[in-house]
C-alpha positions, 0 to 999 in steps of 0.5 A: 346250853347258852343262850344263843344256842338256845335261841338257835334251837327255838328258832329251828323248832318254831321255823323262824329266824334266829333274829325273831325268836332272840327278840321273843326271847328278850321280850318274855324275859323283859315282861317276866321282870315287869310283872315280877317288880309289880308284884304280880305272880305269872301262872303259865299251866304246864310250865309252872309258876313265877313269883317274888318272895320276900326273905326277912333279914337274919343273922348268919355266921361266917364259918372262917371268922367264927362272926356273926353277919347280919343279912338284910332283907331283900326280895327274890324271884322264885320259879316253881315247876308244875306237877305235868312239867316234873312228871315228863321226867318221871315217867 
């Protein structure tokens, strides 16, 4: 599923145009990103939980060359699914 046709299943279950539900969609990612470059974790019970982590540089080897790459350190968001989400798999 890309994002239109997601878009477009959103808009059919929450009985809105596709235009609304496409804005909605734009502000949520916006706002994740927002509170993520702030530092901020976002804890949506249910759901499960957004947060930045930071990874710390490390050295890798390239398993062509057989050399050694060093990895600088960067930040990545990471999401977590809550335990009710994963137990409506399991079920």
């Amino acid at each position: 599923m890309n994002k239109g046709e997601f878009v477009k299943a959103v808009a059919e279950r929450a009985n809105c145009t596709q235009k609304d539900a496409g804005v909605v969609f734009d502000a949520m990612i916006d706002t994740i990103v927002a509170v993520l470059k702030k530092g901020e974790k976002i804890q949506i019970p249910g759901f499960g939980s957004y947060e930045l982590v930071t990874k710390k540089a490390t050295t890798k080897v390239n398993p062509l060359t057989k050399k050694t790459v060093k990895v600088a350190a960067c930040k990545m968001p990471k999401f977590k699914f809550g335990k009710s989400f994963k137990a409506v798999f399991n079920a």
